[in-house]
N, C-alpha and C positions, 0 to 999 in steps of 0.2 A: 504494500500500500504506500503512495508517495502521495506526500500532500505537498502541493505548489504552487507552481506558474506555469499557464500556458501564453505563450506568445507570438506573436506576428511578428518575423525576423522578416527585415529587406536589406538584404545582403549585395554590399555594393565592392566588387572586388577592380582594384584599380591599379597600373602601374603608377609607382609614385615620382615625383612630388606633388601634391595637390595644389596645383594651381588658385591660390585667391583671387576671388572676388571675378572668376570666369571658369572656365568649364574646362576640368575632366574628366576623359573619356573611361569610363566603367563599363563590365557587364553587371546590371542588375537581375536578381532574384529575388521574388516574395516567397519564403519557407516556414512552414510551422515550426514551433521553437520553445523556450520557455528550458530553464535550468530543470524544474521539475519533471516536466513534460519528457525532456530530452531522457534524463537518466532512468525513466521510467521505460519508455521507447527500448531503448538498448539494454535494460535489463530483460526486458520479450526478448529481442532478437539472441539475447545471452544465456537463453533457457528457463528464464521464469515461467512456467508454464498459466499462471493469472497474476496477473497487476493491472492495479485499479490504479487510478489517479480522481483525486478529487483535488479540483482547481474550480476558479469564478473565469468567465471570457465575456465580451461585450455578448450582446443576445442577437447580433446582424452575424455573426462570425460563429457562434455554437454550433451548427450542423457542419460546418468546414472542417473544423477543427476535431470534431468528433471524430468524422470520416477518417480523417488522417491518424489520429491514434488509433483507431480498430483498425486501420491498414497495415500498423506496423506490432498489432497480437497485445493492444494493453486496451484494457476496458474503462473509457471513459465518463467518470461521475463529475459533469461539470454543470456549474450552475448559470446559466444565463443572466446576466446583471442589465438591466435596463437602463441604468440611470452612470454605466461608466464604459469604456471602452475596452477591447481587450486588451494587453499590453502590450505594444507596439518598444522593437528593438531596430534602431538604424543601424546593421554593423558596419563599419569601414576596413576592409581589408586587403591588405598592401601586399597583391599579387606574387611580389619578389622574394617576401619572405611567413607569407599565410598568419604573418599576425593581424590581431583584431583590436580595433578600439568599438566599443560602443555607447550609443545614444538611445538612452532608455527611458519611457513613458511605461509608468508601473500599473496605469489603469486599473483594469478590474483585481488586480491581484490583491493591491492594500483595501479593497471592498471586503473581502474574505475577515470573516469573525467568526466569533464563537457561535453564531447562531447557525451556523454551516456543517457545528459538527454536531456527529452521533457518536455516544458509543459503539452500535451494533456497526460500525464503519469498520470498526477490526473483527468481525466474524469472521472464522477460517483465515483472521493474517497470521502470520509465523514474524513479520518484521514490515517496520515501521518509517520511513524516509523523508526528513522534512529539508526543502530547500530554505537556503537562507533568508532567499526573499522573502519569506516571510516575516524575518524579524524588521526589518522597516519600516515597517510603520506600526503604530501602538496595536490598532485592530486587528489587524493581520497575526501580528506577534502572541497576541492572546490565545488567536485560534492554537499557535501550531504548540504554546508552553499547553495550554488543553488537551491536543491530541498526544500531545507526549507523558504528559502525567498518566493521561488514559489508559497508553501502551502499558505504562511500564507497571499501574495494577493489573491487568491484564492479561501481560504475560509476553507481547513481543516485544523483541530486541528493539533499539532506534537509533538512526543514523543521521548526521546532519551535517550537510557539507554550506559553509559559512558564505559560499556566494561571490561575495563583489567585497574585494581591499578597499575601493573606495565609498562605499555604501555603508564596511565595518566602520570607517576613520570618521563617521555621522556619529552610530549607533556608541562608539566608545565601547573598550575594550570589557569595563564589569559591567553592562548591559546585556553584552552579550555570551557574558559565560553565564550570567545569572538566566539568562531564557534559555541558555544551553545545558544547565545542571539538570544529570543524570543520563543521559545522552549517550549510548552504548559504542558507538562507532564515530569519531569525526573524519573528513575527508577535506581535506582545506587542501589549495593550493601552496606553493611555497612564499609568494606574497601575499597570503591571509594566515598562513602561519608563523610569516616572521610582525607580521602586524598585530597579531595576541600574545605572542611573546616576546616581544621585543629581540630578539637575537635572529641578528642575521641569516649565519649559518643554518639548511631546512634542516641538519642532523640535528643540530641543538634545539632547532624552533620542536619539531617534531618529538624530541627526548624530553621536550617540557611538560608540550602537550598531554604525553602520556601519560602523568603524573596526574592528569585533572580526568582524562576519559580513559577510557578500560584498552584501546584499540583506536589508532591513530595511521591514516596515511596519508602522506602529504603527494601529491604528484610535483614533479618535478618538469614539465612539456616533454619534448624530444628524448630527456637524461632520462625519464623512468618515474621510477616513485620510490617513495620511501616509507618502511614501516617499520612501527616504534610500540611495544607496550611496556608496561610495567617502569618506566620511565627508561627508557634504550630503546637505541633505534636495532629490533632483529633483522633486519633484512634492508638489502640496498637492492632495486627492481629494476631491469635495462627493459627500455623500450623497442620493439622493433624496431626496424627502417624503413618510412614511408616518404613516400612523395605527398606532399603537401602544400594541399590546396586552398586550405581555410581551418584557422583553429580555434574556430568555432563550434561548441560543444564537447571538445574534447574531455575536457573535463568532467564531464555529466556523461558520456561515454564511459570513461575510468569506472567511475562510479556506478553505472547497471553493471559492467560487467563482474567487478568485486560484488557488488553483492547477489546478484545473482548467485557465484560461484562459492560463496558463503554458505548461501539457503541449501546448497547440494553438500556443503559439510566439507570444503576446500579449506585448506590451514590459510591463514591470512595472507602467507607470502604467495601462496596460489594463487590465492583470488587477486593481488595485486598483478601478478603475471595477468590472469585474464581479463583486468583493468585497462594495461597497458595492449595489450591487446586491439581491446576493443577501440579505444585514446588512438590508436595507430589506425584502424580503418578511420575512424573518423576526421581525422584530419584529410583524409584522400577523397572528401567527397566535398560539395558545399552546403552548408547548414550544419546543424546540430543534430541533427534526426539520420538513424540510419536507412539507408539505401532500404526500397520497399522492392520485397520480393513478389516477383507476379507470379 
């Protein structure tokens, strides 16, 4: 079960320099998208055999958006919102080297509250996935500190990968361990991991980590990932080698395919293997969402 963001990605990939204040030449694409969305998507394609995703989307875009996550084997609980739009992401990505800036309108996601959730939301869940966007805004944030207290009388596991370095440097660092206490798995990149701990180095940021959550990996792009429990990092993860088109959801990639390969009872440094993995197809296509098989 992932509780998140679904998004309207217009991914605009460009040789650079960016010309101001006049025109350069991109190819444009509009992709479904959404951190939550994504990592849900790629935990289907990584064997989860049911994942549910409950997200808000504008209500002109709900039956699009639907279609697209049953296309790619995750069951969508999404609530149509009338009164906001769905969350629209401008990526900008620099051809040369498949890096991504993005321009983010968080729409319907910070509409999401507690009045969205259910307990029976986790019938038959084994594990529990909250995107960080949701701590960003105070309403939002309540739903997902709600659906995690829930889990964890319950009974499943919960994981939460922290989103956006610059969303964290808003929300402030005891903000966000306090809406992240008790939290079984974190999945931070290495600039959200050195942004809650202050240390540079991901061995040290991620060795810190572990000290606060039971199970920590930090991904590292292209270098791999890294994982850390009991305050030590056990395992350093090498990434495939891919051609790389857009790194865009890779990260949310990493993340279905680790836990996917969890839920089958993979030891951690596995599942980071089929993190990276997965983080490596994903960069080879563009968007966030994997490649839909016909």
């Amino acid at each position: 079960m992932v509780v998140g963001d679904v998004v309207t990605d217009v991914v605009a990939r460009y040789r650079g320099p960016l010309s101001t204040a006049t025109d350069t030449a991109a190819a444009i694409r509009t992709v479904p998208g959404g951190a939550g969305a994504n990592a849900a998507c790629w935990a289907a394609r990584s064997g989860c055999s049911d994942v549910r995703l409950l997200a808000r989307v504008g209500r002109d875009e709900a039956a699009w958006h639907g279609q697209r996550l049953r296309a790619t084997g995750v069951r969508p609980l999404l609530i149509p919102d009338a009164d906001a739009p769905t969350a629209t992401v401008i990526s900008l990505v620099d051809a040369a080297t498949a890096e991504r800036t993005f321009l983010t309108d968080s729409g319907a996601v910070h509409h999401m509250g507690p009045a969205d959730w259910s307990p029976a939301l986790l019938d038959g869940v084994a594990h529990l996935h909250l995107s960080g966007y949701l701590l960003f805004s105070d309403r939002s944030r309540r739903l997902a500190v709600l659906a995690k207290d829930a889990a964890r009388r319950a009974g499943p596991t919960v994981s939460l990968d922290p989103a956006s370095c610059g969303f964290l440097a808003d929300l402030g660092v005891e903000r966000f361990l306090a809406a992240a206490e008790g939290v079984d798995v974190l999945l931070p990149n290495a600039d959200e991991a050195a942004y809650l701990t202050g240390l540079p180095e991901p061995a040290d940021a991620a060795a810190k980590l572990s000290r606060v959550f039971p199970l920590v990996a930090v991904t590292l792009g292209p270098a791999g990932a890294l994982v850390a429990a009991g305050g030590q990092v056990v395992a350093t993860v090498a990434a495939p080698t891919a051609r790389a088109l857009d790194s865009t959801g890779a990260g949310d990639a990493f993340t279905g395919g680790f836990l996917a390969a969890r839920l089958r009872g993979a030891s951690p440094v596995r599942a980071a293997e089929a993190g990276c993995r997965a983080g490596a197809l994903a960069v080879s296509v563009v968007g966030g969402r994997p490649p839909v098989r016909e």
